[in-house]
N, C-alpha and C positions, 0 to 999 in steps of 0.2 A: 686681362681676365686670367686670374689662375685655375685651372684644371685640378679636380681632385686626387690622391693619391693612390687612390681606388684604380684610377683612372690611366695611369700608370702602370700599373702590376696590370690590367686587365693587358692595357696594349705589349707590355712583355711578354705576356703567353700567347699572346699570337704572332708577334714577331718572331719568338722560339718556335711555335707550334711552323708555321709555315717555312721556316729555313730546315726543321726538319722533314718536312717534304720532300727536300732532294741531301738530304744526309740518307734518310732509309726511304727510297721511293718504294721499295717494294712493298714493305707494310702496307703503303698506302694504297698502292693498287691490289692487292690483296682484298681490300677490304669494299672496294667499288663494284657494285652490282652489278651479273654480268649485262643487264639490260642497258646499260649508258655503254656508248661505244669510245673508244679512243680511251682508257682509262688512263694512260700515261700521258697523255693532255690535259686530260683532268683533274690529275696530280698537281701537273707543272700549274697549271691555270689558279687550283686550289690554293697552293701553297703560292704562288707569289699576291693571290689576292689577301691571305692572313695577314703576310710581311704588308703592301701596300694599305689596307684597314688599319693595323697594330700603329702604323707608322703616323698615319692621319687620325688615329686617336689624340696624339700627342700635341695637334698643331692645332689651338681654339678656335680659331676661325671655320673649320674644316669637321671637329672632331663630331659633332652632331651627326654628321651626315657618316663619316667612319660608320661611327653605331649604328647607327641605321644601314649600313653596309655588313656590320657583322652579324645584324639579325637575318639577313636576307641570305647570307651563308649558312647561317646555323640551319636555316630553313632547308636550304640548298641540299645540306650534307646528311638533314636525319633518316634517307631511305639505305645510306650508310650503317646506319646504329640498327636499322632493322634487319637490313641483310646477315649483319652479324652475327645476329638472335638467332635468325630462321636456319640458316649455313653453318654448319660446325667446321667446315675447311675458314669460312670466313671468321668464325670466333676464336680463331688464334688460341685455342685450347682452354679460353678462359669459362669459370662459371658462369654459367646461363645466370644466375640472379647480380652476378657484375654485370655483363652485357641487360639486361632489364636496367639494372638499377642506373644503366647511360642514357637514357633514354628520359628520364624524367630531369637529369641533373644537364642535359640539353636545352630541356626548358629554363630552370635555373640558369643558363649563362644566358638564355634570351632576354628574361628579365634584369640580368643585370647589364648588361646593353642599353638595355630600355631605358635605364635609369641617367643614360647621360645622351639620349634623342631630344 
C-alpha cells in the first residue's frame, strides 16, 4: 500500500514541529495556559507526541490511527490558540487577526488529517 505524498509533507511538519519543542521550549511554554499545570511536561509530552504521530504517519499499517492521533492533538492544543488571542504576553507580539486567523486554519489541519483516517 502506497501512502500519498500529501502524506508525507503532512508527517514532516510534525516531525519538525515537535523536534522543535525542545530546540525553543520556551516559546512553547510560553504559550500554554496558565490553567494546565506542569507546562514544561506538556511541552516535552507535546512535542515527542508530534515526532511519534509525524513518524507513524509514514508507516501504512499504523498511519490511520497516526491521523486520528493528530486530530485528537489538534483538539488537545486549541485552548493554546485561544490563550494567545486573549493574553497579549501570550501573543508574542503578533497581530490579533494572525492569532484569529490560527484558529480557523486549526481546523483546516483537522480536516486534513481527516482525509487520511
Amino acid at each position: 500500500m502506497n501512502l500519498p505524498s500529501h502524506l508525507y509533507v503532512m508527517a514532516f511538519i510534525y516531525i519538525i514541529a515537535g523536534i522543535n519543542h525542545f530546540r525553543s521550549p520556551r516559546m512553547y511554554i510560553k504559550i500554554i495556559p496558565p490553567y494546565f499545570s506542569n507546562p514544561k511536561l506538556l511541552n516535552i509530552l507535546s512535542g515527542i507526541a508530534e515526532i511519534i504521530l509525524g513518524i507513524g504517519l509514514c508507516i501504512p499499517i499504523i498511519s490511520h490511527f497516526a491521523a486520528w492521533g493528530i486530530i485528537a492533538l489538534l483538539v488537545a492544543i486549541f485552548p493554546t490558540h485561544l490563550y494567545m488571542y486573549f493574553d497579549p504576553k501570550a501573543g508574542m507580539g503578533l497581530p490579533k487577526w494572525i492569532l484569529l486567523l490560527r484558529m480557523p486554519l486549526q481546523l483546516g489541519l483537522i480536516y486534513w488529517a481527516y482525509q487520511y483516517t
